[in-house]
C-alpha positions in Angstrom: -78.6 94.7 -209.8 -79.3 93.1 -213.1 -80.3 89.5 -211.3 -82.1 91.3 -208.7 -84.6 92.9 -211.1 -84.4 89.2 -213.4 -85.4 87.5 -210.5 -87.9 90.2 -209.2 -89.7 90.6 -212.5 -89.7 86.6 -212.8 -91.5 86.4 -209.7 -94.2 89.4 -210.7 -94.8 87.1 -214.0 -95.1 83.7 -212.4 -97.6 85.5 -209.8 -99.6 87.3 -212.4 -99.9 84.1 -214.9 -100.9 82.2 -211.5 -103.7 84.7 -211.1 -104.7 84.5 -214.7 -104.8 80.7 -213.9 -107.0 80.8 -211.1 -109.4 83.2 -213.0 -109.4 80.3 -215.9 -110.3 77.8 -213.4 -112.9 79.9 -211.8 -114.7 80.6 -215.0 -114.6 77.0 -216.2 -115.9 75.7 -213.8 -118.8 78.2 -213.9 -119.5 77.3 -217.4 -119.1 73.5 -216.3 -121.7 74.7 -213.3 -124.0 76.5 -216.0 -124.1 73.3 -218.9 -124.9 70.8 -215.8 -127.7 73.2 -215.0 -129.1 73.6 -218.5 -128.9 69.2 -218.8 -131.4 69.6 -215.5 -133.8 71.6 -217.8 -136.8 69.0 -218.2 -137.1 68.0 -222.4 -140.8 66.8 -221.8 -142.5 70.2 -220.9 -145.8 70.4 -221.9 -146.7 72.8 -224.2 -149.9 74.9 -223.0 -153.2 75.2 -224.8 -153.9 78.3 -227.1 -156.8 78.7 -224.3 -154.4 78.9 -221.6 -152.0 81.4 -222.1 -151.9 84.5 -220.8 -153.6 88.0 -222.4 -151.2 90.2 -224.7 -150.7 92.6 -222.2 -149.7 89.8 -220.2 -147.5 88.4 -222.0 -145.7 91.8 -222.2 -145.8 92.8 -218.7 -144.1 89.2 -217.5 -141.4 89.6 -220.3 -140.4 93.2 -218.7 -140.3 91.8 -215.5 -137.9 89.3 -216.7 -135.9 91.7 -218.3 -135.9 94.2 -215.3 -134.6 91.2 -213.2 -131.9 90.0 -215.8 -130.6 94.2 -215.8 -130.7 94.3 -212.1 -128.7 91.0 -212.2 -126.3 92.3 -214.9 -126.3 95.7 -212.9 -125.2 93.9 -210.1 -122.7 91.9 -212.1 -121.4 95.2 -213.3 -120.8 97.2 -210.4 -118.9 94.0 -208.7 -116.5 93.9 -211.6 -116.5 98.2 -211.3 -115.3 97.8 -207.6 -112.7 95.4 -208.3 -111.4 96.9 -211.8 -111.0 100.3 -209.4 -109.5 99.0 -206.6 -107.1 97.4 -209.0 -106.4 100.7 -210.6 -105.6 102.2 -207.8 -103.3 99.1 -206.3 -101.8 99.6 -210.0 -101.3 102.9 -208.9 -99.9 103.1 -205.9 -97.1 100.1 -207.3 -95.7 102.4 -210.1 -95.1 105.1 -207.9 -93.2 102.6 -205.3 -91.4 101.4 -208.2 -90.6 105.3 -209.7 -89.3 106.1 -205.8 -87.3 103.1 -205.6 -85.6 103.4 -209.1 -85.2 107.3 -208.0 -83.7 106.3 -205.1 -81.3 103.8 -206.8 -79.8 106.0 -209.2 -79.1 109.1 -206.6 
């Protein structure tokens, strides 16, 4: 019984560090995605004249809509990560009570 739970938990491990692997990869290569992106990013912008740039009220009404899109993206972000942190919790779950029935099981 011993080998069989060696061998089962060495499997769970080498599964789960795969996973964490994958993740890794995933989110280098989003950050290698991101720095490519921000080398695209023209250096020779020209700056605007003082005459041209928008009113103060303006100015604050474009920065709010750029915030209210970068929440709404990061609200988005959020409730993706929400759904799969539950759905794991629940998979989590629903494991540890196979596992509590099958070690009931074993010792009766």
């Amino acid at each position: 019984m011993s080998n069989d739970f060696t061998q089962t938990l060495n499997k769970m491990q080498g599964e789960a560090l795969d996973l964490v692997k994958k993740a890794q990869d995933a989110n280098v290569e989003s950050l290698r995605q991101v720095r490519e992106m921000i080398g695209q990013i023209p250096t020779t912008m020209q700056i605007p004249s003082v005459e041209s740039l928008p009113s103060v009220t303006k100015s604050i009404e474009l920065g709010f809509e750029f915030a209210g899109k970068f929440l709404e993206l990061r609200k988005a972000y959020a409730l993706q990560l929400a759904e799969i942190f539950t759905a794991a919790q629940k998979e989590a779950t629903e494991a540890t009570v196979r596992v509590a029935k099958a070690a009931t099981a074993s010792v009766n």
